[in-house]
C-alpha positions as CSV (number, residue, x, y, z in Angstrom):
1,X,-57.8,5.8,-118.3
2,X,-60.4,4.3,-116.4
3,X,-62.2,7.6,-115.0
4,X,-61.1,9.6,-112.5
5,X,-62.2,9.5,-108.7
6,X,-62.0,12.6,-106.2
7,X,-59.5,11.0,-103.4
8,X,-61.9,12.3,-100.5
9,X,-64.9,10.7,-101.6
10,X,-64.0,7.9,-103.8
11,X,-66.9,8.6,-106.3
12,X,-66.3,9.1,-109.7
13,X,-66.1,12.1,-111.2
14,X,-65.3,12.0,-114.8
15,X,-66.7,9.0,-116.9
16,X,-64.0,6.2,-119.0
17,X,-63.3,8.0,-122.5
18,X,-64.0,4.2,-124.4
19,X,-67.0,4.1,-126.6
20,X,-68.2,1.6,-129.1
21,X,-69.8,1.8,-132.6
22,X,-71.4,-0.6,-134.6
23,X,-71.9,-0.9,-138.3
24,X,-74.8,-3.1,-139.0
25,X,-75.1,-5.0,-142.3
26,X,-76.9,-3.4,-144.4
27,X,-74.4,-0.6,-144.1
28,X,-71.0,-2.6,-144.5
29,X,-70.7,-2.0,-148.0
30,X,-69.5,1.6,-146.4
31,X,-67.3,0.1,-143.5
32,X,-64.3,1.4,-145.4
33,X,-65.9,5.3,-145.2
34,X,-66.9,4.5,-141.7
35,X,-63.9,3.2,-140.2
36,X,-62.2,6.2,-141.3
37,X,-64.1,9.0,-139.8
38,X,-64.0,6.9,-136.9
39,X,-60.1,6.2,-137.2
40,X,-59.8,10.5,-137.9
41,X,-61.4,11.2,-134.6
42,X,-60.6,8.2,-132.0
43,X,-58.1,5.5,-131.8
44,X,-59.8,2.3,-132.7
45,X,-58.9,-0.2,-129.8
46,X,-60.3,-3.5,-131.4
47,X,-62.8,-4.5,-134.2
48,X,-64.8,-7.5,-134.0
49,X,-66.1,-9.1,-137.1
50,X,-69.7,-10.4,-135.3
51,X,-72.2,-12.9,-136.9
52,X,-75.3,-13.5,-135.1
53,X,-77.9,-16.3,-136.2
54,X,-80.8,-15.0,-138.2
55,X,-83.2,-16.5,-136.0
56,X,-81.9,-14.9,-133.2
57,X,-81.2,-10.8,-134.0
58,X,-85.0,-9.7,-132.1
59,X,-83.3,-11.4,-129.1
60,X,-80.2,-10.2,-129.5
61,X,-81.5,-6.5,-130.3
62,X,-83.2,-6.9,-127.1
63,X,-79.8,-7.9,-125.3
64,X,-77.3,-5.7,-126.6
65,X,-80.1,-2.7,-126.1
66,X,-81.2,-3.4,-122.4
67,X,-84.8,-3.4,-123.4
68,X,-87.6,-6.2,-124.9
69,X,-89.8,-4.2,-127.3
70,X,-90.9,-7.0,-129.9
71,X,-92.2,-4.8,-133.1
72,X,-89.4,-1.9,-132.5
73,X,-86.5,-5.3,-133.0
74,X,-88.4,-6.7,-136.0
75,X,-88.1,-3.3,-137.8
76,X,-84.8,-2.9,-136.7
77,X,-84.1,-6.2,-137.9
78,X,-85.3,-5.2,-141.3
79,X,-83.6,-2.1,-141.2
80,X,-80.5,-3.3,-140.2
81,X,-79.7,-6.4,-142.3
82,X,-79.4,-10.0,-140.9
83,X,-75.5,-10.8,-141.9
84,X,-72.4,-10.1,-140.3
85,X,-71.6,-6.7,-138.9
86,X,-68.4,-4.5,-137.3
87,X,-68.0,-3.9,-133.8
88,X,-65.5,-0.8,-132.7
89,X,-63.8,0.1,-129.8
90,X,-62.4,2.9,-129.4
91,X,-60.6,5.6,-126.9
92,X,-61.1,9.0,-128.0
93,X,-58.0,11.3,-126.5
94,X,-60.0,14.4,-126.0
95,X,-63.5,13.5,-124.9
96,X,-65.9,16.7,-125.1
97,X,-69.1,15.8,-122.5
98,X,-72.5,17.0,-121.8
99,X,-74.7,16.2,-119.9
100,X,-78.3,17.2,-122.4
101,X,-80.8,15.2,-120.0
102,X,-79.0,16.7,-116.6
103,X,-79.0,13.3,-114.6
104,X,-75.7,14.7,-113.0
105,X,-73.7,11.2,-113.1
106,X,-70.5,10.6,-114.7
107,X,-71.3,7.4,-116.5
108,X,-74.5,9.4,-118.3
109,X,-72.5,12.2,-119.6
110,X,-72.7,12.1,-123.1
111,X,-69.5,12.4,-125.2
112,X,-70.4,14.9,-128.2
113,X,-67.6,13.6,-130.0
114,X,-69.0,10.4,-130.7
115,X,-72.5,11.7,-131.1
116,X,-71.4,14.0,-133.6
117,X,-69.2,11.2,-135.8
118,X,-72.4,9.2,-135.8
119,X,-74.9,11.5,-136.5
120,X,-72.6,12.7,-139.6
121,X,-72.3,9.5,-140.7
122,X,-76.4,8.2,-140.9
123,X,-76.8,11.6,-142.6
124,X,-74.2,10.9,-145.1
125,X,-74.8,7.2,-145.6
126,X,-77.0,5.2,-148.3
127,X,-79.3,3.5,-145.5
128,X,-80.1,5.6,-142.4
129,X,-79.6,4.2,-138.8
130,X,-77.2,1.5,-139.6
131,X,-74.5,2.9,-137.8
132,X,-74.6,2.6,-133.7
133,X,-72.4,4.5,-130.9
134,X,-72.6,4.2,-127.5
135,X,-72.6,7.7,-126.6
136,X,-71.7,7.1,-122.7
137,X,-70.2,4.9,-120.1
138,X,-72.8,3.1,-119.5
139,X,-74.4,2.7,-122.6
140,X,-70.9,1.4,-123.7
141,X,-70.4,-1.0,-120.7
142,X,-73.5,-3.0,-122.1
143,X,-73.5,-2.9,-124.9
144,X,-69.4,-4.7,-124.8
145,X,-70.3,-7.0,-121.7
146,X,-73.3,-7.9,-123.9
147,X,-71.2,-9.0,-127.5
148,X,-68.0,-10.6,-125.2
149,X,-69.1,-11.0,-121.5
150,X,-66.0,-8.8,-120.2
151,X,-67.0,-5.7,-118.3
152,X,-65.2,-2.7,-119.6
153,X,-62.1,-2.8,-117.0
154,X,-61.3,-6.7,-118.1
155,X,-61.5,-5.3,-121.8
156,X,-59.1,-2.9,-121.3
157,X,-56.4,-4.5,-119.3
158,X,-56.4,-7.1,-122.5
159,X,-52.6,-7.4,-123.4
160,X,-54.1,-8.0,-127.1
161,X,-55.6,-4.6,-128.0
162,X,-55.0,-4.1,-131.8
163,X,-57.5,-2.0,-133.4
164,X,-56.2,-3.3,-136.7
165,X,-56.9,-7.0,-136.6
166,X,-60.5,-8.1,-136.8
167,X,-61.9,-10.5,-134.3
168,X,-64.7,-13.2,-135.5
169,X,-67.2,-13.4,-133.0
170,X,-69.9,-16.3,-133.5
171,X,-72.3,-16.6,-131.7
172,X,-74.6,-20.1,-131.8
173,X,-77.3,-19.2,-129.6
174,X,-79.4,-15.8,-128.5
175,X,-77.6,-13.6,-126.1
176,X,-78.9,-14.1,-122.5
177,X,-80.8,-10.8,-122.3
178,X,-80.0,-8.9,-118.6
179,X,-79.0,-5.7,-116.9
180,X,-75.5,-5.5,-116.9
């Protein structure tokens, strides 16, 4: 599902129901407890296994974020771990969306699902705020065209979706930081 768009007026009127979550380092040693409250709730699309060079995670925080704040990215750095971390995406089949800061746009509308999986999880977890979800469209449309380049329709008219297998993704150099 892509959304849905009123024939008359060719907006869009209810956001995509794909979301993404991310399980930084330092909390991989409880990927297996994450992956299935995520698997219990959604239907894992694709996991990407995603190393990033040490050098470059304050840049690449910045990237995959949408914003450059220096000293927030060096704590989060610490927080976070420095090694290889788990990408998810995933469809969930009965998306339940609010709309808390009352912007009125589809691709804003929060998906309480996914807020609610990953608030249980950083309150249940050894380290705090090592787990992140893309609670909206276009939170999740940056964050994926950020780690793979493909804009969220390309993604999901892959032929290869398999939310079993685990993709390495390398990256050599910094993310180019931008608005997507």
């Amino acid at each position: 599902m892509h959304g849905e768009t009123t024939a008359a007026e060719g907006r869009k009127t209810k956001p995509n129901s794909v979301y993404l979550f991310v399980i930084w380092n330092r909390g991989m040693p409880e990927a297996e407890t994450v992956l299935g409250a995520i698997g219990r709730r959604f239907e894992i699309l694709r996991q990407f296994e995603v190393t990033w060079p040490a050098k470059d995670y304050i840049a690449n925080f910045a990237a995959f974020y949408g914003w450059k704040s220096y000293s927030m990215w060096l704590g989060k750095k610490r927080r976070s771990g420095t090694g290889p971390f788990r990408v998810i995406v995933v469809r969930d089949p009965k998306p339940v969306f609010t709309d808390p800061e009352k912007r009125g746009l589809p691709e804003l509308l929060r998906n309480e699902n996914v807020h609610d999986v990953k608030f249980t999880l950083r309150e249940t977890m050894k380290h705090s705020n090592v787990v992140h979800a893309a609670e909206n469209e276009a939170e999740t449309r940056h964050n994926l065209k950020a780690l793979t380049g493909e804009t969220l329709e390309a993604f999901l008219s892959r032929s290869d979706l398999d939310g079993n297998a685990v993709v390495p993704l390398r990256f050599t150099e910094p993310m180019p930081y931008a608005a997507y």
